[in-house]
C-alpha positions as CSV (number, residue, x, y, z in Angstrom):
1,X,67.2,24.8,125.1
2,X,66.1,25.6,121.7
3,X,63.0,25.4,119.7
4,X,61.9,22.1,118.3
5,X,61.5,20.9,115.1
6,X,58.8,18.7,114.2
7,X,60.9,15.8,114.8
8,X,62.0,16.8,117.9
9,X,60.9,15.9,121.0
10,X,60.0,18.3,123.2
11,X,61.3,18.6,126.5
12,X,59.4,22.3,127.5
13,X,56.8,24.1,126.6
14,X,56.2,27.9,126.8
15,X,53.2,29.4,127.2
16,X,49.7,27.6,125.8
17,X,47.9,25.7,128.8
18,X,49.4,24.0,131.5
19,X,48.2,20.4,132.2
20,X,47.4,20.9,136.1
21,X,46.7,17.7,138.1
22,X,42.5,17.5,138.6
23,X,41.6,19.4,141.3
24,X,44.5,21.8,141.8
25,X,43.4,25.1,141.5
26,X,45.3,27.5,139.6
27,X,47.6,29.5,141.5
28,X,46.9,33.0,142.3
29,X,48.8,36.0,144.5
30,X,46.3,36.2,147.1
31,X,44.4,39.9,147.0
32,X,46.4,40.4,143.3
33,X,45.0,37.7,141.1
34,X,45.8,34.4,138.8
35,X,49.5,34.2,137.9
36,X,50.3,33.9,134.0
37,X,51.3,30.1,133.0
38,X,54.9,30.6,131.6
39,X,56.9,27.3,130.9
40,X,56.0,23.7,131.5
41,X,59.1,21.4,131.9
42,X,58.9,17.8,131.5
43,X,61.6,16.3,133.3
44,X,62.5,12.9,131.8
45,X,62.9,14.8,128.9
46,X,65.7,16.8,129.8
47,X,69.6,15.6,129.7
48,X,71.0,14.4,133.4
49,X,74.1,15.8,133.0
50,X,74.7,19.1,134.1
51,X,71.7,18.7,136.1
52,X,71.8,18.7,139.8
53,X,71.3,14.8,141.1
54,X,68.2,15.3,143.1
55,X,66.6,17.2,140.0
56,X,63.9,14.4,139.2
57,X,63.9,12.2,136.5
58,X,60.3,12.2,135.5
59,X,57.1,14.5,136.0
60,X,56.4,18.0,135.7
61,X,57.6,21.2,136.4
62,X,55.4,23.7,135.9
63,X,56.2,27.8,136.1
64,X,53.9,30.5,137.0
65,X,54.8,34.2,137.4
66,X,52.6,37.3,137.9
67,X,53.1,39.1,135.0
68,X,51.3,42.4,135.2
69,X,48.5,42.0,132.9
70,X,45.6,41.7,135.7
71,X,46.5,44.7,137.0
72,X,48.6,46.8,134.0
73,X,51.8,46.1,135.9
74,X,50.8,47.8,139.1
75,X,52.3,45.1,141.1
76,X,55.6,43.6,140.9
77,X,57.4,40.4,142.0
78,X,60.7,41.3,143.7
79,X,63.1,39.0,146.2
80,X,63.9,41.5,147.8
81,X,60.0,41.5,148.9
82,X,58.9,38.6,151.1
83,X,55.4,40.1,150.4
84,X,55.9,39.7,146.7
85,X,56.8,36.2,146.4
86,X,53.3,34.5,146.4
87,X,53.6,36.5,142.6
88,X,55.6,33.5,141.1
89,X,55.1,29.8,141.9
90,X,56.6,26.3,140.9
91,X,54.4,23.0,140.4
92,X,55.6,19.8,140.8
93,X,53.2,17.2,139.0
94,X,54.0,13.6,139.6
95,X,54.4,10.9,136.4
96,X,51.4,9.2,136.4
97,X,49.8,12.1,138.3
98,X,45.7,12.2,136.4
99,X,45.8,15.5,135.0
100,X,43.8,18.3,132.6
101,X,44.1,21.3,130.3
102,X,43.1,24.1,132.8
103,X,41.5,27.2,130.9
104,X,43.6,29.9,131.4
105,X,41.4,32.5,134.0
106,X,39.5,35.7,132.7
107,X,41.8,39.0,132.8
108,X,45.0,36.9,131.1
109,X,46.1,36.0,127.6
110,X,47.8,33.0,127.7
111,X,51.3,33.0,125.8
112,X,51.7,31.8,122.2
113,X,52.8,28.6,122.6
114,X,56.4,27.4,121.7
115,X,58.2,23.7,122.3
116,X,61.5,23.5,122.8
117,X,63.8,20.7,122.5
118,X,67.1,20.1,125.5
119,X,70.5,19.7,124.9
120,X,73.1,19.1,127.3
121,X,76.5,22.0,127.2
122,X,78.7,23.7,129.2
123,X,77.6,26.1,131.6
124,X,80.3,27.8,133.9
125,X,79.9,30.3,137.3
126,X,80.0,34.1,136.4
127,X,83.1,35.5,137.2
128,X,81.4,37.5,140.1
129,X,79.7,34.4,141.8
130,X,81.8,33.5,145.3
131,X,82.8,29.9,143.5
132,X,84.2,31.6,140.7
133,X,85.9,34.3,142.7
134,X,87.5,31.4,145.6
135,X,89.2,29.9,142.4
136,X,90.4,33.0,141.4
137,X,91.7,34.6,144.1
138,X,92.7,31.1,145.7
139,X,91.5,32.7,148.8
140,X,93.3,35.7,148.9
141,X,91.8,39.4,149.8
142,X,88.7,39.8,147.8
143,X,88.5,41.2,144.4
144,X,88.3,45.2,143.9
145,X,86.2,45.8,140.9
146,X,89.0,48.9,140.6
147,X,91.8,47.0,140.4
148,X,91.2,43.4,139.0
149,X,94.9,42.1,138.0
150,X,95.5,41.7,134.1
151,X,95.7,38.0,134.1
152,X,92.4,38.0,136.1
153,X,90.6,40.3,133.6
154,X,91.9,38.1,130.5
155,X,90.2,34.9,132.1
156,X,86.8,37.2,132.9
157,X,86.9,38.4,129.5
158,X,87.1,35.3,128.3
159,X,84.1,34.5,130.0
160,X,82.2,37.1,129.1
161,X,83.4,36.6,125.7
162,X,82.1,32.7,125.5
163,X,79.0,33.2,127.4
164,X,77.5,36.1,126.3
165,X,73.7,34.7,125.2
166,X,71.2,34.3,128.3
167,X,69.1,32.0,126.5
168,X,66.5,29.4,128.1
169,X,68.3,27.0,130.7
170,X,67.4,24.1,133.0
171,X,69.6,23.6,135.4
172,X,73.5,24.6,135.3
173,X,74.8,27.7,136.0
174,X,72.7,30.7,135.8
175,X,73.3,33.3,132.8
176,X,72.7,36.5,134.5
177,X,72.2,39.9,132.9
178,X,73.5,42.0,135.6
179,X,75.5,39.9,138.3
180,X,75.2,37.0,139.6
181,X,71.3,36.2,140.4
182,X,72.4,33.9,143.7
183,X,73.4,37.3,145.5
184,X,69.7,38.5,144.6
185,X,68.4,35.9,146.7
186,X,71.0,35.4,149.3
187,X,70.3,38.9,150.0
188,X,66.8,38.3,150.4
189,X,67.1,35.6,152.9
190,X,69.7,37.1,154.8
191,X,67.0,40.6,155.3
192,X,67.4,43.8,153.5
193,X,69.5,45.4,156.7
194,X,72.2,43.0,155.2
195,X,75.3,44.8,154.0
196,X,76.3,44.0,150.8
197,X,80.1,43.4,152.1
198,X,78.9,41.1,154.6
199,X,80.3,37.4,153.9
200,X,77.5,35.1,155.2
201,X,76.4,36.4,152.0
202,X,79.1,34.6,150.3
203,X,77.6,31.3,152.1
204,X,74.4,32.0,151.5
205,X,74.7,32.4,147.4
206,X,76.3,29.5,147.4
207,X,73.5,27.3,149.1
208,X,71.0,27.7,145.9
209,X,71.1,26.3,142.8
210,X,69.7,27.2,139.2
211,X,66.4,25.7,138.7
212,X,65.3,27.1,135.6
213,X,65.7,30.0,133.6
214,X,63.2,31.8,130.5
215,X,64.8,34.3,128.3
216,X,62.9,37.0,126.5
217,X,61.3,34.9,123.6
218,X,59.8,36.9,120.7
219,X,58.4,33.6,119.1
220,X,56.5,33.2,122.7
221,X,55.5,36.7,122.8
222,X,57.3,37.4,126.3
223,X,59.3,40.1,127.5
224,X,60.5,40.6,131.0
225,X,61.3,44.3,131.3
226,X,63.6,45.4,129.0
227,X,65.0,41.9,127.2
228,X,65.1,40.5,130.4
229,X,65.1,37.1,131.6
230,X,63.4,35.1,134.9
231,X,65.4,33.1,137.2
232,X,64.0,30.5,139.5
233,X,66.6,28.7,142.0
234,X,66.4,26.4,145.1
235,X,67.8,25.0,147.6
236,X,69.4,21.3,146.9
237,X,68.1,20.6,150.1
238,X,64.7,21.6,149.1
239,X,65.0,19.9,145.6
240,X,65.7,16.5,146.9
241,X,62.6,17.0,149.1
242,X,60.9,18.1,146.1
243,X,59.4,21.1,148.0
244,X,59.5,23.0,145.2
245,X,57.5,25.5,146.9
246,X,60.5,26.9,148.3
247,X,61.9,28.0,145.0
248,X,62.4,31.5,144.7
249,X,62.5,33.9,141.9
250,X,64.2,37.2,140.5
251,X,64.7,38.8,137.4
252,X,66.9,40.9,135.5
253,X,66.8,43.1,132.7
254,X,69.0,45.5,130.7
């Protein structure tokens, strides 16, 4: 996604005031306050392909995320933290759904707000990601960051090379800053006793998909740690069901 020109149409918002359906309250982290309105994603505006085929063809996504300005950063959302994630939330608002500009609460600025317009390209696994690494190895011993063969390193560098712009995303293959974000929160599910070496965790990065992704965005005024960027993903199981309330998010930075 990129910003939109005039004669563009635009197929997300950032920041400004989200269009909640009348009578939904605005989402808060109980006992930490009103989560900052981020990203509003209107889905029959966005290009099917490369999009997972239960991601639904019309409504409203709509992405909140405690940001730190309630409380001066005090609190933090981390995966790793089942206590944490009430701090970022995903809205599903029907089409047709009767809606209404909700004020942003007292204590937050909303962002400046920035359309962007959706095009479909490619997206491909990080090298590091257990798809990526099965086609690699074709299911030999796993890879020692130590001792990755030459013609291996060539194809990750290529990689690397091609794909090095996070950039905002819907759907497709995550753009992480530091590693793959699916490990993030397979780890999370699997409990932090959970060696990283263990391979259900294999499995389990490979259950959730990329739901959406906001970069740092100057024009938007938001910066996630240092030129970071927020991931949400989900279960396909959960996306087909539309319970988009069992998205989860993390976030990297530099």
């Amino acid at each position: 996604m990129r910003k939109a020109s005039e004669a563009e149409p635009t197929a997300t918002q950032l920041g400004g005031e989200p269009q909640l359906p009348v009578g939904t309250p605005w989402p808060e982290w109980p006992d930490h306050g009103p989560l900052s309105f981020i990203a509003s994603i209107d889905c029959a505006a966005l290009p099917r392909n490369g999009l997972d085929p239960a991601f639904p063809e019309d409504g409203t996504l709509l992405l909140f995320f405690f940001d730190g300005q309630i409380d001066d950063g005090d609190a933090m959302v981390w995966v790793a933290d089942p206590d944490t994630w009430a701090g970022a939330r995903v809205l599903y608002v029907p089409a047709g759904s009767e809606t209404a500009t909700a004020a942003t609460p007292a204590g937050l600025e909303p962002y400046p707000r920035v359309d962007l317009t959706a095009s479909a390209r490619c997206s491909v696994p990080d090298p590091w990601h257990p798809c990526a690494l099965d086609a690699l190895t074709d299911g030999d011993a796993p890879l020692d960051p130590r001792e990755i063969p030459p013609h291996i390193k060539t194809f990750m560098d290529a990689v690397y090379s091609g794909n090095n712009t996070i950039g905002h995303q819907i759907g497709g293959n995550a753009r992480p800053v530091q590693g793959p974000v699916e490990y993030e929160i397979a780890h999370a599910m699997l409990g932090p006793k959970t060696r990283w070496t263990d391979p259900r965790l294999d499995e389990e990065a490979q259950r959730w998909t990329l739901l959406a992704q906001i970069d740092t965005d100057a024009d938007a005024n938001m910066m996630w740690g240092d030129c970071g960027t927020l991931y949400w993903l989900i279960r396909p199981e959960d996306l087909a069901a539309r319970r988009f309330e069992e998205a989860k998010l993390t976030w990297q930075c530099c």
